[in-house]
PDB file of N, H, CA, C and O in Angstrom:
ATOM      1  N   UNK A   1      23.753 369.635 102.041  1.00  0.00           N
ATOM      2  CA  UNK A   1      23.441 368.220 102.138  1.00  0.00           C
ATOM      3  C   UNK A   1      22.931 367.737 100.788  1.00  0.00           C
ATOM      4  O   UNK A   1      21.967 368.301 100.269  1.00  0.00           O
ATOM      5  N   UNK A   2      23.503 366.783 100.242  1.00  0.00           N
ATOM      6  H   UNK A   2      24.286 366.325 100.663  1.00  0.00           H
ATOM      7  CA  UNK A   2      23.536 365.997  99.529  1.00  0.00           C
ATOM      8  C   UNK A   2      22.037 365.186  98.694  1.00  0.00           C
ATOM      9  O   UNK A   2      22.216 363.981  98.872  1.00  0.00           O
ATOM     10  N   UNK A   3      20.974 365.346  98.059  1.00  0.00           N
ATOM     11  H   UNK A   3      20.828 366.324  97.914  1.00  0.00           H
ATOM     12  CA  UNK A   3      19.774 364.472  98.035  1.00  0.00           C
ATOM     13  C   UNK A   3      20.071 363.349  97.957  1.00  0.00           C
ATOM     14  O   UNK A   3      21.283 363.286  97.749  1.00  0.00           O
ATOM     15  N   UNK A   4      19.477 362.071  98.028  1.00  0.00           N
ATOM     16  H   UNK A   4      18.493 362.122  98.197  1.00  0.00           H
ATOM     17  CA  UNK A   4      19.517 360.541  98.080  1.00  0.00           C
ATOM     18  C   UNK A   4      18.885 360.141  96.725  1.00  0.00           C
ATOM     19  O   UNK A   4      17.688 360.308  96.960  1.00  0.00           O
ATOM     20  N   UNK A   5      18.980 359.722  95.476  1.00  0.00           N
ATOM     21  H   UNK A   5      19.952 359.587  95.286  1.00  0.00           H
ATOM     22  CA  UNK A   5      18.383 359.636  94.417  1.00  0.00           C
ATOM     23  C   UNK A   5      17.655 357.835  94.485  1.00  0.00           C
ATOM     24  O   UNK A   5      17.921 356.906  95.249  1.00  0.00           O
ATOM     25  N   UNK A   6      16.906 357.913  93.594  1.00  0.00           N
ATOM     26  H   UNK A   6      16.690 358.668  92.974  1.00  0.00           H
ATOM     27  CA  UNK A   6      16.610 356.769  93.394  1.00  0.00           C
ATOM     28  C   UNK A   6      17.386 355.555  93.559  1.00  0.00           C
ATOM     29  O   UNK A   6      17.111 354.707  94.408  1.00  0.00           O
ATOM     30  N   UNK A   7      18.742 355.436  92.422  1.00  0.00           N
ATOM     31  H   UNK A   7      18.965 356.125  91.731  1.00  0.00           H
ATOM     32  CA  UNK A   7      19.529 354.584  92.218  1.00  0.00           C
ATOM     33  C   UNK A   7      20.721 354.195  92.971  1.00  0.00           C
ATOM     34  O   UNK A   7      21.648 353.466  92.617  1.00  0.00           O
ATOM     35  N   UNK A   8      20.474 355.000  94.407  1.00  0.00           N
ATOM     36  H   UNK A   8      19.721 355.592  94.695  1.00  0.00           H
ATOM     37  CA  UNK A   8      21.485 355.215  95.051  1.00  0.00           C
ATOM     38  C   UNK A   8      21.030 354.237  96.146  1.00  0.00           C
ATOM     39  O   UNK A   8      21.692 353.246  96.458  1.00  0.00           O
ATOM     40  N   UNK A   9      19.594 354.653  96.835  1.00  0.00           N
ATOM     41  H   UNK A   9      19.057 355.457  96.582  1.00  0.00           H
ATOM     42  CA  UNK A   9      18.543 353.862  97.323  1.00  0.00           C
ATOM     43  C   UNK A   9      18.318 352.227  96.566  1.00  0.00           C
ATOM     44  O   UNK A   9      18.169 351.272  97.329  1.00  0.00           O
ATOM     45  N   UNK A  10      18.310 352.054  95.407  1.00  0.00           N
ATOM     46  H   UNK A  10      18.431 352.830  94.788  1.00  0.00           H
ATOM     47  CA  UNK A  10      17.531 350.771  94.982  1.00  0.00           C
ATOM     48  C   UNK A  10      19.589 349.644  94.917  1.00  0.00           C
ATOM     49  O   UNK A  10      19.919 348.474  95.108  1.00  0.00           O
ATOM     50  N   UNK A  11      20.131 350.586  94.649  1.00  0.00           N
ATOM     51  H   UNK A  11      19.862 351.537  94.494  1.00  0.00           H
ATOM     52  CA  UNK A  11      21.743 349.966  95.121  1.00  0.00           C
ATOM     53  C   UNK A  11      21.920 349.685  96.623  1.00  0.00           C
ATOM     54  O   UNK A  11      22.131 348.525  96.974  1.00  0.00           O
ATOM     55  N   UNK A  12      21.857 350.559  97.427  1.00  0.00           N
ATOM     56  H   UNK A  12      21.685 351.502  97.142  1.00  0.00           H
ATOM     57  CA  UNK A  12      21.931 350.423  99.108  1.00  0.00           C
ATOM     58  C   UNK A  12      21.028 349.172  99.373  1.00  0.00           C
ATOM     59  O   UNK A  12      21.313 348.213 100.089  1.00  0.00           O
ATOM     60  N   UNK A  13      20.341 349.294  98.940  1.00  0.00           N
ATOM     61  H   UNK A  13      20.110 350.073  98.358  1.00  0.00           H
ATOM     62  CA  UNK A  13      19.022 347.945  99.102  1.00  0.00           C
ATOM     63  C   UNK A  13      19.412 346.788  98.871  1.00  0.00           C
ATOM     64  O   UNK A  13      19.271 345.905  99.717  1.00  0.00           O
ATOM     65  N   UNK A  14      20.120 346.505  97.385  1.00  0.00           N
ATOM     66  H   UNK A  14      20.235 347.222  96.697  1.00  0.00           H
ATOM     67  CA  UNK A  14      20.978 345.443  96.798  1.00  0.00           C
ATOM     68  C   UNK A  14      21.621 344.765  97.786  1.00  0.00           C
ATOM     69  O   UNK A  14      21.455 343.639  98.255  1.00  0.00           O
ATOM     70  N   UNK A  15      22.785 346.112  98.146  1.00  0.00           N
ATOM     71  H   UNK A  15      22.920 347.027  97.766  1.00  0.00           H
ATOM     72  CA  UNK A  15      23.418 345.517  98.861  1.00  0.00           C
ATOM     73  C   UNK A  15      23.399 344.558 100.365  1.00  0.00           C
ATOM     74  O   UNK A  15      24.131 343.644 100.741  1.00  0.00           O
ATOM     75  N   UNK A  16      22.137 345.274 101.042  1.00  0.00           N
ATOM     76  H   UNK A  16      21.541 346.018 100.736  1.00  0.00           H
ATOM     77  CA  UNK A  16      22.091 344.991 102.347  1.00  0.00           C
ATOM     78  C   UNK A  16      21.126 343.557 102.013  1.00  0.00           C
ATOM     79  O   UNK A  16      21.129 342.827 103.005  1.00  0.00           O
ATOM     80  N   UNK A  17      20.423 343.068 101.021  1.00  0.00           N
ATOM     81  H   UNK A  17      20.421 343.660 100.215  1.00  0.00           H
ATOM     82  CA  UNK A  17      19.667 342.101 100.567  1.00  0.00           C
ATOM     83  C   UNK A  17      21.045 341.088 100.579  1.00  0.00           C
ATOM     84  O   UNK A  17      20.919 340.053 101.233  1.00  0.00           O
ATOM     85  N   UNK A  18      21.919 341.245 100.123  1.00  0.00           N
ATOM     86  H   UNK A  18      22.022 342.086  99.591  1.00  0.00           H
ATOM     87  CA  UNK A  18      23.075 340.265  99.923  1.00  0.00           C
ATOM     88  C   UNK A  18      23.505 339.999 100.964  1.00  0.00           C
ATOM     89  O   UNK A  18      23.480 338.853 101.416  1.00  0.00           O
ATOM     90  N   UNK A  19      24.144 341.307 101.756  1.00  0.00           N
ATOM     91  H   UNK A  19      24.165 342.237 101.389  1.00  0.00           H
ATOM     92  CA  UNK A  19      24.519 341.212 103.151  1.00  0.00           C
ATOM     93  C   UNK A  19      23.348 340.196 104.471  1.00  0.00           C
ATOM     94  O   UNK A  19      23.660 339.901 105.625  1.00  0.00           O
ATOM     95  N   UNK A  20      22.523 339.998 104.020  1.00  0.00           N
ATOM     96  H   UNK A  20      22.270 340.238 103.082  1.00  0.00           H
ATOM     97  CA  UNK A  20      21.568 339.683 104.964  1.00  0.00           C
ATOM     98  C   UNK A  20      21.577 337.789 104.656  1.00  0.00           C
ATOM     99  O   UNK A  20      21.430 336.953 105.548  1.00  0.00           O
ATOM    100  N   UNK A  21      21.722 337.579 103.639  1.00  0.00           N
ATOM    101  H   UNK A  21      21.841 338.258 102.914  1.00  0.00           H
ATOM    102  CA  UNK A  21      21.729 336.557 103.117  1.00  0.00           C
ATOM    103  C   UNK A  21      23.453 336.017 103.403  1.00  0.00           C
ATOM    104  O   UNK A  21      23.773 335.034 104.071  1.00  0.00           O
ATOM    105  N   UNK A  22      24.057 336.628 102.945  1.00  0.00           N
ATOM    106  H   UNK A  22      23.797 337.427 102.402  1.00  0.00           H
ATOM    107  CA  UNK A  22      25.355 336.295 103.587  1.00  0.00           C
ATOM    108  C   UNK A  22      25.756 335.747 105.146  1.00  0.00           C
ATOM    109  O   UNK A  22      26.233 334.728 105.646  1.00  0.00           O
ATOM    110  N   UNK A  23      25.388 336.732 105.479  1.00  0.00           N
ATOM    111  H   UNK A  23      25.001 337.560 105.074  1.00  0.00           H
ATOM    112  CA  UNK A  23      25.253 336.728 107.333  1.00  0.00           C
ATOM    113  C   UNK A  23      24.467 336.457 107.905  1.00  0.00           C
ATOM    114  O   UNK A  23      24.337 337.021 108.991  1.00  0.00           O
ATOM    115  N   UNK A  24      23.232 335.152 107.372  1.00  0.00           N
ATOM    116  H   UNK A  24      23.338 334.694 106.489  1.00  0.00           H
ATOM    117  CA  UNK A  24      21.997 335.013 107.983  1.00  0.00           C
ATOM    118  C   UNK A  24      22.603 333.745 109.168  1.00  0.00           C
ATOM    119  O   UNK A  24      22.076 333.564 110.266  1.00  0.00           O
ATOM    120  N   UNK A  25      23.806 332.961 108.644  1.00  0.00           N
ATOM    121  H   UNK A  25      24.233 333.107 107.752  1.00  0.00           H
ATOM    122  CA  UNK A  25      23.710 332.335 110.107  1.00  0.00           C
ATOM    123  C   UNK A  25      24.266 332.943 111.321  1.00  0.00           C
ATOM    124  O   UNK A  25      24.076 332.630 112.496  1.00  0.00           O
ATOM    125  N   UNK A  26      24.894 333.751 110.879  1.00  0.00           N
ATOM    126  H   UNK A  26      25.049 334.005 109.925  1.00  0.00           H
ATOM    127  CA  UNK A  26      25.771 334.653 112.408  1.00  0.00           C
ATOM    128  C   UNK A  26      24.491 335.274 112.913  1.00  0.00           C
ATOM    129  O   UNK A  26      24.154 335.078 114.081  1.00  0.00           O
ATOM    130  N   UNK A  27      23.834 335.934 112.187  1.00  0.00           N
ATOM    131  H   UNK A  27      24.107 336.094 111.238  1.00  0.00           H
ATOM    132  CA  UNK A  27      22.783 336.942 113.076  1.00  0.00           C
ATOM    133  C   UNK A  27      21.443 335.600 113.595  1.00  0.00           C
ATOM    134  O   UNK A  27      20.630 335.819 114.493  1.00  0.00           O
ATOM    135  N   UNK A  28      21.504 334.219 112.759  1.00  0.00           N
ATOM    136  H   UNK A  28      22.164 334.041 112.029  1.00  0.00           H
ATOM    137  CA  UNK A  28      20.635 333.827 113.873  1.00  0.00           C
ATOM    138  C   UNK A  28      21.457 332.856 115.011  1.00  0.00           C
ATOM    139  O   UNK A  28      20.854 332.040 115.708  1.00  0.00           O
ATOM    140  N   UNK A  29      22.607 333.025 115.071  1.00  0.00           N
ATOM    141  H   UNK A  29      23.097 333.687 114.505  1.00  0.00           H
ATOM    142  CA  UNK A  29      23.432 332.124 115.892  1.00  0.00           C
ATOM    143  C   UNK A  29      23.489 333.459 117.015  1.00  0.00           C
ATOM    144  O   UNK A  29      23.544 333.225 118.222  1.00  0.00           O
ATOM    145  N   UNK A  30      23.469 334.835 116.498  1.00  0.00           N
ATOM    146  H   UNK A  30      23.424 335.026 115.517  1.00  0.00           H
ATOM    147  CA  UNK A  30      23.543 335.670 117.526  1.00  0.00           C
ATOM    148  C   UNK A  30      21.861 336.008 118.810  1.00  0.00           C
ATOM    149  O   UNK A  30      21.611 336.427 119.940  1.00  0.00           O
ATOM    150  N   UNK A  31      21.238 335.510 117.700  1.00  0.00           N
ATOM    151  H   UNK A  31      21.441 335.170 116.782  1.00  0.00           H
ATOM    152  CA  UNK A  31      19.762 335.900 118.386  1.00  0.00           C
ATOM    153  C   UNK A  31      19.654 334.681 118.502  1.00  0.00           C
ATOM    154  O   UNK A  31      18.483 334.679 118.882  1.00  0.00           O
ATOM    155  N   UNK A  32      20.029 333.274 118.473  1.00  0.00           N
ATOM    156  H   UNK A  32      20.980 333.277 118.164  1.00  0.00           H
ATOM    157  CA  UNK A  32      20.086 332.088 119.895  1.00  0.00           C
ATOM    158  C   UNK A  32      20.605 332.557 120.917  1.00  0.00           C
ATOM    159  O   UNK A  32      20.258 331.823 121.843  1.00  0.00           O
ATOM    160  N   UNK A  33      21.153 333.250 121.236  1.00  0.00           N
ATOM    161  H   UNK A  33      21.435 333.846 120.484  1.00  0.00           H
ATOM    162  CA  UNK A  33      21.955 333.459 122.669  1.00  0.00           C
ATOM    163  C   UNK A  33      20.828 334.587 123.548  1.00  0.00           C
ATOM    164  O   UNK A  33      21.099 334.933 124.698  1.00  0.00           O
ATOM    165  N   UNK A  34      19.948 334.931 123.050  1.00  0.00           N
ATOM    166  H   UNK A  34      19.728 334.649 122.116  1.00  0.00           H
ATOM    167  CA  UNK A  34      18.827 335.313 123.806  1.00  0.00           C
ATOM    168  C   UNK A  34      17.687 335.713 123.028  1.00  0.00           C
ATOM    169  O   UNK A  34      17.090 336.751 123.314  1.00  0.00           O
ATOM    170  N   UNK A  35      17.348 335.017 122.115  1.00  0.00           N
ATOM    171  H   UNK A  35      17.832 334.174 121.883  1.00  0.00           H
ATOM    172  CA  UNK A  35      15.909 334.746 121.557  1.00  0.00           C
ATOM    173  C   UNK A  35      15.575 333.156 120.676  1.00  0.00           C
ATOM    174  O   UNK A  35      15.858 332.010 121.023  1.00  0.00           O
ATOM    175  N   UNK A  36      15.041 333.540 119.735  1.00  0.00           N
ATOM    176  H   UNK A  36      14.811 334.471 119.453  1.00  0.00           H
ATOM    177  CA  UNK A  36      14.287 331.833 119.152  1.00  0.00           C
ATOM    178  C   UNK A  36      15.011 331.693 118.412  1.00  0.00           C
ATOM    179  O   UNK A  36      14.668 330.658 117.840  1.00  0.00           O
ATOM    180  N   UNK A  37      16.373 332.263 117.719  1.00  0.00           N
ATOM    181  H   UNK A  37      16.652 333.104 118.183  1.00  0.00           H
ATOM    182  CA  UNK A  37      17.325 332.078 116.970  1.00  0.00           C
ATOM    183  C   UNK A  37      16.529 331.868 115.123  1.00  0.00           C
ATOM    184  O   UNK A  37      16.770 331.139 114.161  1.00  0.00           O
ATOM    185  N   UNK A  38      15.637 332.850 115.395  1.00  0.00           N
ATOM    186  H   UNK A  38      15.440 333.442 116.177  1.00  0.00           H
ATOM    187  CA  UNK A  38      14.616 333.008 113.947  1.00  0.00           C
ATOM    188  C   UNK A  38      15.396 334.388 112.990  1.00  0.00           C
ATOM    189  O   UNK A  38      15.295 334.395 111.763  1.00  0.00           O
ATOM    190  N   UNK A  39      16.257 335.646 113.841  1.00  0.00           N
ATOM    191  H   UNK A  39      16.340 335.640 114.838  1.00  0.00           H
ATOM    192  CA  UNK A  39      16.285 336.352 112.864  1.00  0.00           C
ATOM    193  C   UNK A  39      17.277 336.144 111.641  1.00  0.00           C
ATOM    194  O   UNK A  39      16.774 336.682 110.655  1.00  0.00           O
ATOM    195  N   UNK A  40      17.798 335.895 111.513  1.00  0.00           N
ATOM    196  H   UNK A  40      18.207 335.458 112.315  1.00  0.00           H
ATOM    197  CA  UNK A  40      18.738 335.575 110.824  1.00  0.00           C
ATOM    198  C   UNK A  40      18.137 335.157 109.352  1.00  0.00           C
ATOM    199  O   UNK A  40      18.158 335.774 108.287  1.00  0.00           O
ATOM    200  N   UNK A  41      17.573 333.826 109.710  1.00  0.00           N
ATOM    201  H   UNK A  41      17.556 333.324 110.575  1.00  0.00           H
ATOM    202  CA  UNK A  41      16.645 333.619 108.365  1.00  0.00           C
ATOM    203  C   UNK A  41      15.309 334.158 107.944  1.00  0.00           C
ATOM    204  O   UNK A  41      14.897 333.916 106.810  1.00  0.00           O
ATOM    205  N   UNK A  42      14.395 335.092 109.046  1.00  0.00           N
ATOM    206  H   UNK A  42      14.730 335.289 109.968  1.00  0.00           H
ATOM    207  CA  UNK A  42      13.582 336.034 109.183  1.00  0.00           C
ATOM    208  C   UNK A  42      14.113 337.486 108.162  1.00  0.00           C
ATOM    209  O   UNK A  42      13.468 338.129 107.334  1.00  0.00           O
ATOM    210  N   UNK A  43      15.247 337.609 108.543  1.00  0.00           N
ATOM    211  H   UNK A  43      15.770 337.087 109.216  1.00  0.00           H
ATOM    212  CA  UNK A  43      15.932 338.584 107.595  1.00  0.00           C
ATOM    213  C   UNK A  43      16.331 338.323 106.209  1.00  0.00           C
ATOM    214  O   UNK A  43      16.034 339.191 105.389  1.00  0.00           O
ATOM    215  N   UNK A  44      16.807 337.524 105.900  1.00  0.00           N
ATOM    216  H   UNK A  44      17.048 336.818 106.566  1.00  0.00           H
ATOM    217  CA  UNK A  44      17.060 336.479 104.468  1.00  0.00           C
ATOM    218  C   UNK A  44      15.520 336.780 104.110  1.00  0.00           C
ATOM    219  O   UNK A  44      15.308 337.632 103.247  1.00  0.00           O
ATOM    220  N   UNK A  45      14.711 336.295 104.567  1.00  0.00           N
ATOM    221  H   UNK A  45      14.883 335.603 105.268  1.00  0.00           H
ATOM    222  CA  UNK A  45      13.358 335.251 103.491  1.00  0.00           C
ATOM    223  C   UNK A  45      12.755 337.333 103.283  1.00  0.00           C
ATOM    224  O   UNK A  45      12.193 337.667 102.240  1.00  0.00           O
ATOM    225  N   UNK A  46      13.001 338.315 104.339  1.00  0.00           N
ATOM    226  H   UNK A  46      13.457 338.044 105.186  1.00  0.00           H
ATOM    227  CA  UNK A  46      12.473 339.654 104.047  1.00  0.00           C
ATOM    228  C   UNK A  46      13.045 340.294 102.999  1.00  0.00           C
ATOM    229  O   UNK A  46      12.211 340.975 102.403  1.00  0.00           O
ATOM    230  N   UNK A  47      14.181 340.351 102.515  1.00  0.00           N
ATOM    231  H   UNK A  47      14.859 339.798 102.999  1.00  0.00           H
ATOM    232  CA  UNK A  47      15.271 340.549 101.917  1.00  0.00           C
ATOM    233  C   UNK A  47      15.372 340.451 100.703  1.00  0.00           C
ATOM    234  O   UNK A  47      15.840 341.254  99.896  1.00  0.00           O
ATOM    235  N   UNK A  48      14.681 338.893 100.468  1.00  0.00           N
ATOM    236  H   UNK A  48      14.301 338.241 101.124  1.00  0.00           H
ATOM    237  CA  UNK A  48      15.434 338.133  99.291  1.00  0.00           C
ATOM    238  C   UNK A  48      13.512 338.608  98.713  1.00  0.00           C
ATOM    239  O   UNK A  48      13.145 338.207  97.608  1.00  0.00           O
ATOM    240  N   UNK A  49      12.897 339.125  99.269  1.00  0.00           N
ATOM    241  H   UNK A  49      13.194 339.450 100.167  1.00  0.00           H
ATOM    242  CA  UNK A  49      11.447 339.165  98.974  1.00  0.00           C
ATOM    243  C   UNK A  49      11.908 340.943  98.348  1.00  0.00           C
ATOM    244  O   UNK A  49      11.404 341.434  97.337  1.00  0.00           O
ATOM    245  N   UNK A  50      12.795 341.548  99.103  1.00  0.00           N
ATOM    246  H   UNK A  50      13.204 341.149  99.924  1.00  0.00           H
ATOM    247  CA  UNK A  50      12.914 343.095  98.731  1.00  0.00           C
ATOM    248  C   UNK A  50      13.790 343.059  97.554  1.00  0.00           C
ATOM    249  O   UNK A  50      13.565 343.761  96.568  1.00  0.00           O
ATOM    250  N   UNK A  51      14.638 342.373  97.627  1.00  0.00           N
ATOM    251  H   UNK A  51      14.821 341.803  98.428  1.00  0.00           H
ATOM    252  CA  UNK A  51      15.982 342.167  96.171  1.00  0.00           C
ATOM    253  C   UNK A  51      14.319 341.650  95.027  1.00  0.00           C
ATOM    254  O   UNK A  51      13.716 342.626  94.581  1.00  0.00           O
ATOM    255  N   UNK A  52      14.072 341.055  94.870  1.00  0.00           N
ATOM    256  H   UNK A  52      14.563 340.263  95.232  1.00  0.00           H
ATOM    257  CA  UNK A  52      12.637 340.571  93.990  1.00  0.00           C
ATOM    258  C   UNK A  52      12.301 341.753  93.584  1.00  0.00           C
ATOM    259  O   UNK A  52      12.144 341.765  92.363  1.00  0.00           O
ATOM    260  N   UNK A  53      12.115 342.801  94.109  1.00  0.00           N
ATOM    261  H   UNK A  53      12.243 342.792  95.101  1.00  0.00           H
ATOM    262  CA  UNK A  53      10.717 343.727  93.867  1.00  0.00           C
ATOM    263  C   UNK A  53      11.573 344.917  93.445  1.00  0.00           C
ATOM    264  O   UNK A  53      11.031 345.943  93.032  1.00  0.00           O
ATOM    265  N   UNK A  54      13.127 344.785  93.554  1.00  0.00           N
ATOM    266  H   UNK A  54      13.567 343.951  93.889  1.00  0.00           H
ATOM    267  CA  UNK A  54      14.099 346.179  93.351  1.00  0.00           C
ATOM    268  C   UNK A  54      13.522 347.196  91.811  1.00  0.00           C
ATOM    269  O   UNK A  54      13.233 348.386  91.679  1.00  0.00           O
ATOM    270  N   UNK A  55      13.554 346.003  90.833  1.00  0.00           N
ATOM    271  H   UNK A  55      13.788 345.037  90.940  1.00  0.00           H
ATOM    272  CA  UNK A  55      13.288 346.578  89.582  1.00  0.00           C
ATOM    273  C   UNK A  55      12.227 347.398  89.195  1.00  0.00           C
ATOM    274  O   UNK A  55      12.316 348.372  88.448  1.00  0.00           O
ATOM    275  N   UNK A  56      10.801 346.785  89.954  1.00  0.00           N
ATOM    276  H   UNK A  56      10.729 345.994  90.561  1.00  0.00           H
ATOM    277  CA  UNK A  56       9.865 347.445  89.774  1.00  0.00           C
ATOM    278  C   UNK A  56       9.516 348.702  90.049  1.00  0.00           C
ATOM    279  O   UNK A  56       8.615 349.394  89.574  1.00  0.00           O
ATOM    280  N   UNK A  57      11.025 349.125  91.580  1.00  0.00           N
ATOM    281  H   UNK A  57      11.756 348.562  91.966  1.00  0.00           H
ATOM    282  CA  UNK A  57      10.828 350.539  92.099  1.00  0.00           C
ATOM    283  C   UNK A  57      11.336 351.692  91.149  1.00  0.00           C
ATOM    284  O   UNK A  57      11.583 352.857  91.458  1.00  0.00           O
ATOM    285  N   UNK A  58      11.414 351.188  90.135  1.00  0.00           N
ATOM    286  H   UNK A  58      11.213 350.241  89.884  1.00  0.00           H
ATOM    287  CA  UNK A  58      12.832 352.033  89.060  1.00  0.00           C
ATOM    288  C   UNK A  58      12.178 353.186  88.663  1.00  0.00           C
ATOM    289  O   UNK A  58      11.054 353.049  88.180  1.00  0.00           O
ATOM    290  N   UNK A  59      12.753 354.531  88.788  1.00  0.00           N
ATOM    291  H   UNK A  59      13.666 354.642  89.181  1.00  0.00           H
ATOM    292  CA  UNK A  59      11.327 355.687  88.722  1.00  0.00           C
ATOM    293  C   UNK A  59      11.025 356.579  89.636  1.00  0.00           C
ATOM    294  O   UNK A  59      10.945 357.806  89.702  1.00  0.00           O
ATOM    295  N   UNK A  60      10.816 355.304  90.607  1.00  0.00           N
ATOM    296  H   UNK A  60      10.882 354.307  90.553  1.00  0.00           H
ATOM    297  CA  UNK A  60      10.081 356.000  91.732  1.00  0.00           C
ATOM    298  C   UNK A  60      10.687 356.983  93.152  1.00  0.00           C
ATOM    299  O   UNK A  60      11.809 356.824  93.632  1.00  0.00           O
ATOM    300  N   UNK A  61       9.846 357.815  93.566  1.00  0.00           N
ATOM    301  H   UNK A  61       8.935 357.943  93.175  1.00  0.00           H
ATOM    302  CA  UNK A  61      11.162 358.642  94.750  1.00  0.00           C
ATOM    303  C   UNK A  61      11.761 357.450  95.481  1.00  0.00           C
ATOM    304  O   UNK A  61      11.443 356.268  95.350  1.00  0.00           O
ATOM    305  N   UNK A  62      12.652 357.958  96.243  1.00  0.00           N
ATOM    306  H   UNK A  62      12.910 358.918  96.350  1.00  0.00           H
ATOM    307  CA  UNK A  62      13.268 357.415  97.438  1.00  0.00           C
ATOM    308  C   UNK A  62      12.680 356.856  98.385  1.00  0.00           C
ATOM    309  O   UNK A  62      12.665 355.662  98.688  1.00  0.00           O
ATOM    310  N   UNK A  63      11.841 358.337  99.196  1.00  0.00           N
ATOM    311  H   UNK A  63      11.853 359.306  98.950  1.00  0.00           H
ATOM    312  CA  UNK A  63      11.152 358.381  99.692  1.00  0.00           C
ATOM    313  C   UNK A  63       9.897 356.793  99.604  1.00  0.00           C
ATOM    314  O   UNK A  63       9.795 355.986 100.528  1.00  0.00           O
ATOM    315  N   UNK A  64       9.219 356.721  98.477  1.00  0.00           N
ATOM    316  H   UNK A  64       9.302 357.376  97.726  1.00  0.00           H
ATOM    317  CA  UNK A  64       8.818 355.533  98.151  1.00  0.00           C
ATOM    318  C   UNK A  64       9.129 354.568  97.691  1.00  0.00           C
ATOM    319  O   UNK A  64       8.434 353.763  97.072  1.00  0.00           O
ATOM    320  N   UNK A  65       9.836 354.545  97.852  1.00  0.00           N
ATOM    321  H   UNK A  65      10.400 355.199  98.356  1.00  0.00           H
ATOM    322  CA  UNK A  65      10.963 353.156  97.342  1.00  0.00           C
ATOM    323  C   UNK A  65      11.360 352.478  99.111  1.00  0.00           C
ATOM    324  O   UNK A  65      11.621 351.312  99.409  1.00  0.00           O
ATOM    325  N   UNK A  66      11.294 353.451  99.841  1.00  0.00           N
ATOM    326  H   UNK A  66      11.083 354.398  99.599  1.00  0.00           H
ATOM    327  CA  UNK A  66      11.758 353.302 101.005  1.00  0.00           C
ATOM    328  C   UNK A  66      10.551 352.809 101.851  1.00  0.00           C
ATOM    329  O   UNK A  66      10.839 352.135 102.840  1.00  0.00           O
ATOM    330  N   UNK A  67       9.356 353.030 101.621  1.00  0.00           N
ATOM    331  H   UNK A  67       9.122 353.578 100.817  1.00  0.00           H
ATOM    332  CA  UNK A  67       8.259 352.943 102.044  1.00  0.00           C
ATOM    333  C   UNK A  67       7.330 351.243 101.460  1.00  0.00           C
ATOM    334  O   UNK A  67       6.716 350.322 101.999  1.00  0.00           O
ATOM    335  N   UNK A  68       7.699 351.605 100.247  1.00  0.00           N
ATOM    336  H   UNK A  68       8.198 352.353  99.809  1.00  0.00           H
ATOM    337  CA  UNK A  68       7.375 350.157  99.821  1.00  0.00           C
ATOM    338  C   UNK A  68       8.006 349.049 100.103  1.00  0.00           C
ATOM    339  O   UNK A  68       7.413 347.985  99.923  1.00  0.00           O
ATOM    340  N   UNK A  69       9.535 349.061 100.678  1.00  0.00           N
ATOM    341  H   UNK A  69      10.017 349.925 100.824  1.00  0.00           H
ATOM    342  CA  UNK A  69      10.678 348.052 100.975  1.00  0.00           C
ATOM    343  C   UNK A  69       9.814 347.626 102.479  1.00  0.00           C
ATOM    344  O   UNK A  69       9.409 346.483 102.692  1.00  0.00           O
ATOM    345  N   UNK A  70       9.624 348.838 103.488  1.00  0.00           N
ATOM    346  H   UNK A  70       9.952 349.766 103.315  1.00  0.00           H
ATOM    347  CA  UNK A  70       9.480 348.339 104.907  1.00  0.00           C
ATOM    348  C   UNK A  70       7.693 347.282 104.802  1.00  0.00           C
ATOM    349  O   UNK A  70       7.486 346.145 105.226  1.00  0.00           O
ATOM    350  N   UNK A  71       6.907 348.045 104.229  1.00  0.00           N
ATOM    351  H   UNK A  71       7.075 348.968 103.884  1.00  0.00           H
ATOM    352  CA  UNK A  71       5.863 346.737 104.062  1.00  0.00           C
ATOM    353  C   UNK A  71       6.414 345.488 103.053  1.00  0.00           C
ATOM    354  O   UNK A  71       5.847 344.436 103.348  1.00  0.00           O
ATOM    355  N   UNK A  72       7.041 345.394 102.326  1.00  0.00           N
ATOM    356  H   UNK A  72       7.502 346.248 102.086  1.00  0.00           H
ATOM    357  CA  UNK A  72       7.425 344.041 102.043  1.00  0.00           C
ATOM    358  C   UNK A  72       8.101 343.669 103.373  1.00  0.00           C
ATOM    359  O   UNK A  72       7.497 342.841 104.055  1.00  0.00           O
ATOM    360  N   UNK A  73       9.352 344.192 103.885  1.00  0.00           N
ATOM    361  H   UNK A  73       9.842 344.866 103.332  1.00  0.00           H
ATOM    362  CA  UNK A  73       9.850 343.000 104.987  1.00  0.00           C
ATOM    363  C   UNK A  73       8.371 342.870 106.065  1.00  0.00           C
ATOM    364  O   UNK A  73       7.827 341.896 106.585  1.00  0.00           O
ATOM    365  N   UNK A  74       8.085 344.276 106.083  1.00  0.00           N
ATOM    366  H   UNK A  74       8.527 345.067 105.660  1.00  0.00           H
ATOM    367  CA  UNK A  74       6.545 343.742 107.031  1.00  0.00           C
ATOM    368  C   UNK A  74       5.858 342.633 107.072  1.00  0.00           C
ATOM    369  O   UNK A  74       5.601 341.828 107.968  1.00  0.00           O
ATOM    370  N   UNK A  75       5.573 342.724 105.852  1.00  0.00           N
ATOM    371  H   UNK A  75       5.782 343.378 105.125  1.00  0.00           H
ATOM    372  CA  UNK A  75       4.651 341.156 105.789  1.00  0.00           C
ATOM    373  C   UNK A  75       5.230 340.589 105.490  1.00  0.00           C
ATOM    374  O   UNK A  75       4.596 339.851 104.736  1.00  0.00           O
ATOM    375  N   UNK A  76       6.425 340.232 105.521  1.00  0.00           N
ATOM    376  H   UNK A  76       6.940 340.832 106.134  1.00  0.00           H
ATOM    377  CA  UNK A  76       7.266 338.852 104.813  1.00  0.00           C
ATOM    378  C   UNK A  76       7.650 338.370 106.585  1.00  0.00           C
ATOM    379  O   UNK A  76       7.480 337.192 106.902  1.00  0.00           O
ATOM    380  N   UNK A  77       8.024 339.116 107.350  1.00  0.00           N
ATOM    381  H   UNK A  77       8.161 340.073 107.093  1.00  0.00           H
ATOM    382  CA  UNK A  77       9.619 338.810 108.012  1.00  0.00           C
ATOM    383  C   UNK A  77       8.045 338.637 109.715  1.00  0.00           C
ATOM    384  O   UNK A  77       8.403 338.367 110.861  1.00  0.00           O
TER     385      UNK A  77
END
């Protein structure tokens, strides 16, 4: 098995930051159909707060890079 490096992690991140922003009205047009129709842009505003902070992780393990991403959407989202 393969390790997960830094830059592999702070790219995967990129991407799903874009993806989230891309697709923020489908996923909150999908969570109207049985919730407050908040995630969508709940995910965007967490996202676009994690794409912000990518550079600063540069360095750092995975492991914490991964750890520092979930308390940003934490307190953002």
């Amino acid at each position: 098995m393969a390790d997960i490096n830094n830059d592999q992690v702070l790219a995967w991140l990129s991407a799903c930051a874009e993806a989230m922003t891309e697709h923020k009205q489908e996923l909150t047009d999908l969570d109207a159909a049985t919730g407050d129709a908040d995630h969508g842009n709940n995910m965007a505003r967490g996202f676009d707060k994690v794409q912000s902070s990518l550079e600063g992780h540069a360095g750092k393990s995975a492991g914490d890079v991964l750890k520092a991403v979930a308390m940003t959407i934490k307190s953002s989202v």
